[in-house]
PyMOL Python script that loads the backbone (N, CA, C, O; Angstrom):
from pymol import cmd

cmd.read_pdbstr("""\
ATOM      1  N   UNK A   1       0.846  -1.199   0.000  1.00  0.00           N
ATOM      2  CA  UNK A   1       0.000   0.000   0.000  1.00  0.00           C
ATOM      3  C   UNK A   1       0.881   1.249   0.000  1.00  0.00           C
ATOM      4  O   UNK A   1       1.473   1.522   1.045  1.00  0.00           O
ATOM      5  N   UNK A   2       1.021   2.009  -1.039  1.00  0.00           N
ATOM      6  CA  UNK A   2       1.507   2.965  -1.396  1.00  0.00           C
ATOM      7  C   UNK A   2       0.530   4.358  -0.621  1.00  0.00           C
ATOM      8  O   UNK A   2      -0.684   4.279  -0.810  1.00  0.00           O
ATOM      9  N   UNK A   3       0.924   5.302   0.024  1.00  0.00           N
ATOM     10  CA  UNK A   3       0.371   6.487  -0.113  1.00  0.00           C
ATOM     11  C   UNK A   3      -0.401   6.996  -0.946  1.00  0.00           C
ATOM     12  O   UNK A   3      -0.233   6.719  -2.134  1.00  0.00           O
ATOM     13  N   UNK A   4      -1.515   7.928  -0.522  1.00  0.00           N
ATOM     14  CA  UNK A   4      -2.170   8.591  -1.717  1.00  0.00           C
ATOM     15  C   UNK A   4      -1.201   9.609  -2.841  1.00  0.00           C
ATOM     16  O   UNK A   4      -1.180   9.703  -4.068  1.00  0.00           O
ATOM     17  N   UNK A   5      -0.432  10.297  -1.707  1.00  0.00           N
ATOM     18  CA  UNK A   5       0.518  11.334  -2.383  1.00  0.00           C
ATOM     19  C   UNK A   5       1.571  10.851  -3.316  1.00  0.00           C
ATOM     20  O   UNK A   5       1.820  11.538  -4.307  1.00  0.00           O
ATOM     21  N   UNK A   6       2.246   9.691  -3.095  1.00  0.00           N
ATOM     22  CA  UNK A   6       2.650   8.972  -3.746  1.00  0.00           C
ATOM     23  C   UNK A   6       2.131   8.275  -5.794  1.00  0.00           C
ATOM     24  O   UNK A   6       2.740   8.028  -6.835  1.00  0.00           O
ATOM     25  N   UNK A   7       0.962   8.258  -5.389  1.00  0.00           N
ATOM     26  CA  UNK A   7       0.813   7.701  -6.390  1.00  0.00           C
ATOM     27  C   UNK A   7      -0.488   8.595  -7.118  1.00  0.00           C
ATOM     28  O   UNK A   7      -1.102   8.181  -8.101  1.00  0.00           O
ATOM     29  N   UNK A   8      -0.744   9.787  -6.485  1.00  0.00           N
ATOM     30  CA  UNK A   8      -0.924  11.035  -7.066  1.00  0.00           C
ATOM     31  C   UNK A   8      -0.168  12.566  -6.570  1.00  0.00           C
ATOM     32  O   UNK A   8      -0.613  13.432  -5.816  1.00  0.00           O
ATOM     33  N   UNK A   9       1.224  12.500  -7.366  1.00  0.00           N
ATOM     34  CA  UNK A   9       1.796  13.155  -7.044  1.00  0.00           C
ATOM     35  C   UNK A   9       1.924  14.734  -7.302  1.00  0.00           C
ATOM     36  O   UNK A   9       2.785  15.480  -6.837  1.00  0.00           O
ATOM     37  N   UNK A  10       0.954  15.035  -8.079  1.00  0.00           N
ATOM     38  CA  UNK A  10       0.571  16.503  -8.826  1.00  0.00           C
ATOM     39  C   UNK A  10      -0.771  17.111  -7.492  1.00  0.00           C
ATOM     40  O   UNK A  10      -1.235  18.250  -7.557  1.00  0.00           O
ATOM     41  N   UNK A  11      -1.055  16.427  -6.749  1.00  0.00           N
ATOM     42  CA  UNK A  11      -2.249  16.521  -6.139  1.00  0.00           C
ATOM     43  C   UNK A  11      -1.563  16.485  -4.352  1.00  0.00           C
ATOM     44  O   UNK A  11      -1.049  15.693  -3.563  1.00  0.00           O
ATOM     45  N   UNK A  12      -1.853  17.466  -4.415  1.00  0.00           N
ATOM     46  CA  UNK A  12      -0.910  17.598  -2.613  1.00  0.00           C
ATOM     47  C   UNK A  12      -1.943  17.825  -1.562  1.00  0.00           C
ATOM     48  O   UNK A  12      -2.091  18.946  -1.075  1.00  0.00           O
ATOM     49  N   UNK A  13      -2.912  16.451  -1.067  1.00  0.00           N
ATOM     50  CA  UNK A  13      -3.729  16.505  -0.757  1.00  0.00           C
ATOM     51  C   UNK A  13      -3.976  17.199   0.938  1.00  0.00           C
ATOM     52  O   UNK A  13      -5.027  17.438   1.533  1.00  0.00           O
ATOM     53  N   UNK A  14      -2.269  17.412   1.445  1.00  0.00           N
ATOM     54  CA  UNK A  14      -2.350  17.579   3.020  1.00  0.00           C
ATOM     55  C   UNK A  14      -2.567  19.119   2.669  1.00  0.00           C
ATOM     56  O   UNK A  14      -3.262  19.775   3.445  1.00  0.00           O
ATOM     57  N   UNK A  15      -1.892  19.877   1.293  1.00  0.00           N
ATOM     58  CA  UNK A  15      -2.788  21.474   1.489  1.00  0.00           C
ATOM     59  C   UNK A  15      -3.587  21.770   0.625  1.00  0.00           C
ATOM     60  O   UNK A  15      -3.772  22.921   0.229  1.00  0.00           O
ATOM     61  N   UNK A  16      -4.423  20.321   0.037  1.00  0.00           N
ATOM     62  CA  UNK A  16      -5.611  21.086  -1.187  1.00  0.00           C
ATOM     63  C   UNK A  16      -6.764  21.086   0.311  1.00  0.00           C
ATOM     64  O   UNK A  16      -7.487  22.053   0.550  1.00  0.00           O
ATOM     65  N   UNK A  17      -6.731  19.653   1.304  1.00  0.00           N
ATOM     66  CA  UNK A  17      -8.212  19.514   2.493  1.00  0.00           C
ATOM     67  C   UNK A  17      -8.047  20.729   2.897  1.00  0.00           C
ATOM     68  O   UNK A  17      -9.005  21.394   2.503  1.00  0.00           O
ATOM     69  N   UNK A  18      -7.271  21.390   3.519  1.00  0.00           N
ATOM     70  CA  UNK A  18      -7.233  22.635   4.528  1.00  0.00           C
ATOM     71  C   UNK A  18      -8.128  23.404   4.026  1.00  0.00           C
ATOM     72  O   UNK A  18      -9.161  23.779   4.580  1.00  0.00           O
ATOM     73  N   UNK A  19      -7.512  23.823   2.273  1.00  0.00           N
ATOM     74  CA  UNK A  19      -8.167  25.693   2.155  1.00  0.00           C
ATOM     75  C   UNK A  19      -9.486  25.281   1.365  1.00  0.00           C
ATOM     76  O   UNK A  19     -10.303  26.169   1.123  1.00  0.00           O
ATOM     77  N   UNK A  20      -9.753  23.853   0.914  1.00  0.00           N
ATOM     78  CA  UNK A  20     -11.276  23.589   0.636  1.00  0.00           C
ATOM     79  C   UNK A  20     -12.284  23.277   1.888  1.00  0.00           C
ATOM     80  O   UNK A  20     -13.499  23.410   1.742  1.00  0.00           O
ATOM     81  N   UNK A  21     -11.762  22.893   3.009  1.00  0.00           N
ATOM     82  CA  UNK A  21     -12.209  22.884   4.547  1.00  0.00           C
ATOM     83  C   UNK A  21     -12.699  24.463   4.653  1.00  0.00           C
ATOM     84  O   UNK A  21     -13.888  24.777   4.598  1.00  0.00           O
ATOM     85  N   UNK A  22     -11.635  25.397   4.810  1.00  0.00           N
ATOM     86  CA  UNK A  22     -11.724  26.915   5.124  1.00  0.00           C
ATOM     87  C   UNK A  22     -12.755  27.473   4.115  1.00  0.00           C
ATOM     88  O   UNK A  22     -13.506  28.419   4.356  1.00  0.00           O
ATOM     89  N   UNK A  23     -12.696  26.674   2.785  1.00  0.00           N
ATOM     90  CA  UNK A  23     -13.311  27.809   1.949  1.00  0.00           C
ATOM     91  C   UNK A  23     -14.667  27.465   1.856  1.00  0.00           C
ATOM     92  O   UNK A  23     -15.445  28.317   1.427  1.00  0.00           O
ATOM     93  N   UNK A  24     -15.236  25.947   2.306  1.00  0.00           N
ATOM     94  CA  UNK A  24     -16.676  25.535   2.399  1.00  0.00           C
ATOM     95  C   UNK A  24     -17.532  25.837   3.500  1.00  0.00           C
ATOM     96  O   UNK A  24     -18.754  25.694   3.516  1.00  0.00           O
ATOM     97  N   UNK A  25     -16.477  26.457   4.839  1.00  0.00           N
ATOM     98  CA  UNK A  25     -16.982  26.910   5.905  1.00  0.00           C
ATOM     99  C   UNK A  25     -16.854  27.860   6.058  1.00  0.00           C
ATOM    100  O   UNK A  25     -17.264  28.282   7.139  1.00  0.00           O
ATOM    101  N   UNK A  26     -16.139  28.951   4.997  1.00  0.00           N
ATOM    102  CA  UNK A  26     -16.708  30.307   4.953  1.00  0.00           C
ATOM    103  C   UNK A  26     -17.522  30.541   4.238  1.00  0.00           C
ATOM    104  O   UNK A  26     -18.263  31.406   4.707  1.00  0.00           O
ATOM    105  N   UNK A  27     -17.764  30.263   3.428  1.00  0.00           N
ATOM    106  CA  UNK A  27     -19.412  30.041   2.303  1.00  0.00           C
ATOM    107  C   UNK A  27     -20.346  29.512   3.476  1.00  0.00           C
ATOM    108  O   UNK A  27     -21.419  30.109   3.400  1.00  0.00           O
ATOM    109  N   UNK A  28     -20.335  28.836   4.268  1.00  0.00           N
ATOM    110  CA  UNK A  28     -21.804  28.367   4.998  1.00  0.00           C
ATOM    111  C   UNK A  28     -21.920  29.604   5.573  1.00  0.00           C
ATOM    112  O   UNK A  28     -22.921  30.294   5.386  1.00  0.00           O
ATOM    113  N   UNK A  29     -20.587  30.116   6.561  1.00  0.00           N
ATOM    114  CA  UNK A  29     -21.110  30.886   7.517  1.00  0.00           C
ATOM    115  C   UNK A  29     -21.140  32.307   6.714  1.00  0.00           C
ATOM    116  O   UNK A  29     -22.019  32.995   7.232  1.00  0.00           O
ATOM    117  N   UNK A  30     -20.629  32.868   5.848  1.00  0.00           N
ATOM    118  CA  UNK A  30     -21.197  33.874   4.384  1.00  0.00           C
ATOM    119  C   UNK A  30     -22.692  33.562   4.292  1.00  0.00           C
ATOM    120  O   UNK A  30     -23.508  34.393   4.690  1.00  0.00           O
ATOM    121  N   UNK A  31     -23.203  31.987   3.603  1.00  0.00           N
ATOM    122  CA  UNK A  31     -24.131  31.958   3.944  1.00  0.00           C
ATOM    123  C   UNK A  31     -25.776  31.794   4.667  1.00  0.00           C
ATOM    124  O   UNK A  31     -26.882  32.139   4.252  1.00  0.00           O
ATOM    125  N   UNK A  32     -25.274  31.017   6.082  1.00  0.00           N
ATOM    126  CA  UNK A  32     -26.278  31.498   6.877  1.00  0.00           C
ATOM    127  C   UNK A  32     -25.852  33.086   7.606  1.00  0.00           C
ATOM    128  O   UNK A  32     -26.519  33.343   8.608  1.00  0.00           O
ATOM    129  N   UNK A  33     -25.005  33.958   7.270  1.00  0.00           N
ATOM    130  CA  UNK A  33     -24.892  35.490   7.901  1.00  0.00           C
ATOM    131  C   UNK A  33     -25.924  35.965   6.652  1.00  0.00           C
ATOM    132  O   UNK A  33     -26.891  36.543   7.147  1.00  0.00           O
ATOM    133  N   UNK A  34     -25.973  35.922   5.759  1.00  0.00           N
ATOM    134  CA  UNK A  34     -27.075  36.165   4.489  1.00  0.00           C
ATOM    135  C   UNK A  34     -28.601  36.206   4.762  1.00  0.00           C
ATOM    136  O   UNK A  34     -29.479  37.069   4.749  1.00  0.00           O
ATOM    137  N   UNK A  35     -28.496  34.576   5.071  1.00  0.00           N
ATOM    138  CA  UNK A  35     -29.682  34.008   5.180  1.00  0.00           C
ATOM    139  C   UNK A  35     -30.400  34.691   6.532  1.00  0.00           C
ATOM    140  O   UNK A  35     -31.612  34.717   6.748  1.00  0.00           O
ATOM    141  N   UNK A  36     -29.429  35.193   7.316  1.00  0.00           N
ATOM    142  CA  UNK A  36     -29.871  35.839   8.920  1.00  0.00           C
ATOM    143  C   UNK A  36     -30.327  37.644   8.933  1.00  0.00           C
ATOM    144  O   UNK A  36     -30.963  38.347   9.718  1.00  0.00           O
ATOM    145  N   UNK A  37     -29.661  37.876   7.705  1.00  0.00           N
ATOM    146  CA  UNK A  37     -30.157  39.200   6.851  1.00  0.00           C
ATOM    147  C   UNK A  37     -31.019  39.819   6.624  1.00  0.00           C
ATOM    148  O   UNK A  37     -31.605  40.799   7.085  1.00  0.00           O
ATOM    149  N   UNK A  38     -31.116  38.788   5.389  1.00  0.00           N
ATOM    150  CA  UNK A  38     -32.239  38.726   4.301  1.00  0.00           C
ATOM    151  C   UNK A  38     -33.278  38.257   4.790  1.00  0.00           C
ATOM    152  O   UNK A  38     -34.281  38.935   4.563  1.00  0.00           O
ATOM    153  N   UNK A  39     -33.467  37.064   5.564  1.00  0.00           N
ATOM    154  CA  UNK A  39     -34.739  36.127   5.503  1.00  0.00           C
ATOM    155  C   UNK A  39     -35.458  36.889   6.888  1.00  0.00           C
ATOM    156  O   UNK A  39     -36.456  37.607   6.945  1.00  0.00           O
ATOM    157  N   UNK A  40     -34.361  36.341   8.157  1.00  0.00           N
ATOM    158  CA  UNK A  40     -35.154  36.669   9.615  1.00  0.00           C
ATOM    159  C   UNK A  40     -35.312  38.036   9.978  1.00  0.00           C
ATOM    160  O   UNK A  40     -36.264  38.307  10.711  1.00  0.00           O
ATOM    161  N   UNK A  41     -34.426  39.101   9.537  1.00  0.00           N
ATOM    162  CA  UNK A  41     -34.365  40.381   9.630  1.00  0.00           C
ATOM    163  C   UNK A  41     -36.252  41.051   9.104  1.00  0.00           C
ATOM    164  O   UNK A  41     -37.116  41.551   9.823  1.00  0.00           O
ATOM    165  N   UNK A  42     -36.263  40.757   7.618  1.00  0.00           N
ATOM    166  CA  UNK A  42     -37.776  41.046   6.983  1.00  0.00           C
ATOM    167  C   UNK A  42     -39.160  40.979   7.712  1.00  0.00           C
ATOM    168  O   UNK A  42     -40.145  41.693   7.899  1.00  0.00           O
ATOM    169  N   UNK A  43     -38.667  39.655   8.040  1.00  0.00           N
ATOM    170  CA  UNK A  43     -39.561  38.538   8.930  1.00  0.00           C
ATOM    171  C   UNK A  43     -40.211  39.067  10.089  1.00  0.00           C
ATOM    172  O   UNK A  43     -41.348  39.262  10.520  1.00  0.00           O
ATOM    173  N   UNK A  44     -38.549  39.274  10.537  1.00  0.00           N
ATOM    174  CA  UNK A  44     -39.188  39.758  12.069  1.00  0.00           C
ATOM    175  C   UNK A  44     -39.789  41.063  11.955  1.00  0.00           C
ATOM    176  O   UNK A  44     -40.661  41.362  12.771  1.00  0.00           O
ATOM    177  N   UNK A  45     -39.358  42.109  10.815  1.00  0.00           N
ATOM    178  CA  UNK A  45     -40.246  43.327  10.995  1.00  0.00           C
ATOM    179  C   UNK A  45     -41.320  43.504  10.375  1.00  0.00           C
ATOM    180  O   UNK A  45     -42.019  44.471  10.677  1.00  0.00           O
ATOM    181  N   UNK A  46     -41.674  42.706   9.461  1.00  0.00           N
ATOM    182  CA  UNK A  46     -43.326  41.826   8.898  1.00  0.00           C
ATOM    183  C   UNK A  46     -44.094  41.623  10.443  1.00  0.00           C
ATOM    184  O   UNK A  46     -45.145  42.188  10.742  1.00  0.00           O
ATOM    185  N   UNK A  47     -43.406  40.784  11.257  1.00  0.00           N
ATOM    186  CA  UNK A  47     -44.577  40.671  12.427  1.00  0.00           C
ATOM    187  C   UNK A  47     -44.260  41.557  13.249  1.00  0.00           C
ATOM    188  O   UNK A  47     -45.084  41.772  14.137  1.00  0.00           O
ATOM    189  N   UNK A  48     -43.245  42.201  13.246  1.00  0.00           N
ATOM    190  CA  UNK A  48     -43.506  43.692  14.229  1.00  0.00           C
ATOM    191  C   UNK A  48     -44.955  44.273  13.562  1.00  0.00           C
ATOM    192  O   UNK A  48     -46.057  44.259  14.110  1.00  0.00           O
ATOM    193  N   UNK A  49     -44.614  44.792  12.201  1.00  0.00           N
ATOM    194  CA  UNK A  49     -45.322  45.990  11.841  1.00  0.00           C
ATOM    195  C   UNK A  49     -46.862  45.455  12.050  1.00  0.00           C
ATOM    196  O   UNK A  49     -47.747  46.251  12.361  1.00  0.00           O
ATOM    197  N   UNK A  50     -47.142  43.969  11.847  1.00  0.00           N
ATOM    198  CA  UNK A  50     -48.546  43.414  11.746  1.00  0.00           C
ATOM    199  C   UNK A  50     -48.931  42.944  13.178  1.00  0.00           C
ATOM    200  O   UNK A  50     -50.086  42.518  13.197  1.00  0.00           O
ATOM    201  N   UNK A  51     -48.472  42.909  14.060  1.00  0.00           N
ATOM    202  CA  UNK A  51     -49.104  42.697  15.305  1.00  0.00           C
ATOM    203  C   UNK A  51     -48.906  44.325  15.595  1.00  0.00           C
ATOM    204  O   UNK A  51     -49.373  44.497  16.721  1.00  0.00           O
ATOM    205  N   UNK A  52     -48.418  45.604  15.073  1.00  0.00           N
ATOM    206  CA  UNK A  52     -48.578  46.705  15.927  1.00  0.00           C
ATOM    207  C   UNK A  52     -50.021  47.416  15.102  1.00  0.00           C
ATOM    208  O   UNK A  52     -50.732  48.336  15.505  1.00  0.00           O
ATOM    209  N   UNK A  53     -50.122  46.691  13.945  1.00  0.00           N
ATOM    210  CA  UNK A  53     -51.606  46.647  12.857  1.00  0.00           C
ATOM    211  C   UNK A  53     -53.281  46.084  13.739  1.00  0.00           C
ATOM    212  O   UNK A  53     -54.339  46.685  13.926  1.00  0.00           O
ATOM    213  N   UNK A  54     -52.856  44.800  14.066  1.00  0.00           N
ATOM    214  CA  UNK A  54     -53.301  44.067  14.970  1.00  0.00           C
ATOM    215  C   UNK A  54     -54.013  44.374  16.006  1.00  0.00           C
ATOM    216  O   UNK A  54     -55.219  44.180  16.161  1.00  0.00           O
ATOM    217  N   UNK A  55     -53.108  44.962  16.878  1.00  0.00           N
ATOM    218  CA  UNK A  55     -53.672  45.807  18.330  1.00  0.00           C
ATOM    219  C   UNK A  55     -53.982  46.676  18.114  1.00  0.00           C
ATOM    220  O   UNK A  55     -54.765  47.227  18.888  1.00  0.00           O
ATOM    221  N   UNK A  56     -53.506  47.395  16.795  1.00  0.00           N
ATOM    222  CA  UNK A  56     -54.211  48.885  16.679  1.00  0.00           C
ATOM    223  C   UNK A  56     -55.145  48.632  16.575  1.00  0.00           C
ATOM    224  O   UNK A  56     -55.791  48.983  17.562  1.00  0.00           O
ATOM    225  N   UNK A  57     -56.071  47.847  15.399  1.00  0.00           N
ATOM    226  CA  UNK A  57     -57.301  47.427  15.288  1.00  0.00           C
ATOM    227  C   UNK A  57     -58.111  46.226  16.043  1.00  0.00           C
ATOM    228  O   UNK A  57     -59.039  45.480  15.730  1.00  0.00           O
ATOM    229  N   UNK A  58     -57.321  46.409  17.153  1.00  0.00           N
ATOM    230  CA  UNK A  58     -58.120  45.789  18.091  1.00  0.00           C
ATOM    231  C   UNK A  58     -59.017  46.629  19.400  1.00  0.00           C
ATOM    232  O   UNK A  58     -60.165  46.777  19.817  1.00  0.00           O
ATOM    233  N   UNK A  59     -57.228  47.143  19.762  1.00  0.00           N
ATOM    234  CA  UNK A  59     -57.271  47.948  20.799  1.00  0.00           C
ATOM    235  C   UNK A  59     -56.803  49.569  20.467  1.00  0.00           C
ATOM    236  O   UNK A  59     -55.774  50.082  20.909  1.00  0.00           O
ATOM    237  N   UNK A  60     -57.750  50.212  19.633  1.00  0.00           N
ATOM    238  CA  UNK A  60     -57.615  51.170  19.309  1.00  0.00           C
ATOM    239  C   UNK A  60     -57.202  52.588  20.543  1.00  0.00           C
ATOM    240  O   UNK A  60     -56.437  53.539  20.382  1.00  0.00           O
ATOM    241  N   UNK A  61     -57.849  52.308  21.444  1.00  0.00           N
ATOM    242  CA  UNK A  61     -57.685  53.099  22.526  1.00  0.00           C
ATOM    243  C   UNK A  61     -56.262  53.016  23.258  1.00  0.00           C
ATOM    244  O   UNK A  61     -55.950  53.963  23.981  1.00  0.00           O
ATOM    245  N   UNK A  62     -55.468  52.044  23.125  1.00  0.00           N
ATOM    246  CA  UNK A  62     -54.754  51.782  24.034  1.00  0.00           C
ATOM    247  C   UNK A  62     -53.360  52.873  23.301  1.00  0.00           C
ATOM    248  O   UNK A  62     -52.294  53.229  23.801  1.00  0.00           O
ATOM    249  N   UNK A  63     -53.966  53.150  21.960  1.00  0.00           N
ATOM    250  CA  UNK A  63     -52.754  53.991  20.775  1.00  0.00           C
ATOM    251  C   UNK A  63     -53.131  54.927  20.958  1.00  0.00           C
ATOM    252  O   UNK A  63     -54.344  54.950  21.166  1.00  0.00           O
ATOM    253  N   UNK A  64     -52.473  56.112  20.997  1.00  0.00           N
ATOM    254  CA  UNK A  64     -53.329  57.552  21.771  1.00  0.00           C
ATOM    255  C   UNK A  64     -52.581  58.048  20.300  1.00  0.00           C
ATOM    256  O   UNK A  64     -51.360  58.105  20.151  1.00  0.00           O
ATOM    257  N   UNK A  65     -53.450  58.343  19.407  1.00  0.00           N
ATOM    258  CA  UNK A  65     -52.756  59.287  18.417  1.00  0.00           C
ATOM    259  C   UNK A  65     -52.716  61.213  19.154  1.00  0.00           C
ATOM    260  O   UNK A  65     -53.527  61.777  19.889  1.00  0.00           O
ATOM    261  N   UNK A  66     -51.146  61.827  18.405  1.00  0.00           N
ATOM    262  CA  UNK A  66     -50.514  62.653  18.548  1.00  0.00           C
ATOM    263  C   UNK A  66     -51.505  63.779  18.148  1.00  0.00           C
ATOM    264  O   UNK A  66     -51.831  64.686  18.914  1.00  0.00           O
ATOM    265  N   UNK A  67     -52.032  63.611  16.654  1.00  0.00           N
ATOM    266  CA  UNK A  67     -52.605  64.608  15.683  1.00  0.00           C
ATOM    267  C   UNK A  67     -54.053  65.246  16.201  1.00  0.00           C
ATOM    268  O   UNK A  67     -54.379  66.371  15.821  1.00  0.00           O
ATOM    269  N   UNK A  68     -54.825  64.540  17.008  1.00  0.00           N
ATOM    270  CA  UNK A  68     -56.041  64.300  17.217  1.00  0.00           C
ATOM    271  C   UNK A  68     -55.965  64.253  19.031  1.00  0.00           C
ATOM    272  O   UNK A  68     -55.485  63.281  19.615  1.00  0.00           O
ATOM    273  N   UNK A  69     -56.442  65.295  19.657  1.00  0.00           N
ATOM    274  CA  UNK A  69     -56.842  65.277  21.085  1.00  0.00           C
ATOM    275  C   UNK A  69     -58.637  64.921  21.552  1.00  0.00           C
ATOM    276  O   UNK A  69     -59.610  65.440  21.004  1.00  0.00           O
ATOM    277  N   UNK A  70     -58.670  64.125  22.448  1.00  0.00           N
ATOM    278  CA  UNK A  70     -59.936  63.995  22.734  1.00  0.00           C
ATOM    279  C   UNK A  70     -60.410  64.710  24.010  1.00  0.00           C
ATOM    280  O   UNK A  70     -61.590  64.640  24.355  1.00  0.00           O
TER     281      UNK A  70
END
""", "prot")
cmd.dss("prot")
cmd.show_as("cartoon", "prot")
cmd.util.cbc("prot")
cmd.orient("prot")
């Protein structure tokens, strides 16, 4: 049993694993930092803005508009 390096010797496999290791786990974490962006960032201010929609038209009183004194 010969080595891998040995008997592929153009292919230097102890520093091709490293920077394809480094470079597939900076792409995940590139992209779930993306995905934490784009997706949950929207998301979460979709149900901010619609539960503050929500109670307004629920609990209209409890929102004291500025423009309008009673």
């Amino acid at each position: 049993m010969r080595p891998i390096s040995l008997i592929f010797p153009s292919l230097p496999l102890s520093s091709l694993f490293p920077s394809l290791l480094s470079f597939s786990s900076s792409i995940s974490i590139l992209h779930f930092h993306f995905k934490l962006r784009f997706s949950f960032f929207p998301s979460f201010i979709h149900i901010y803005i619609h539960t503050l929609i929500y109670t307004h038209t629920l609990h209209p009183d409890s929102f004291i508009p500025t423009s309008q004194t009673v």
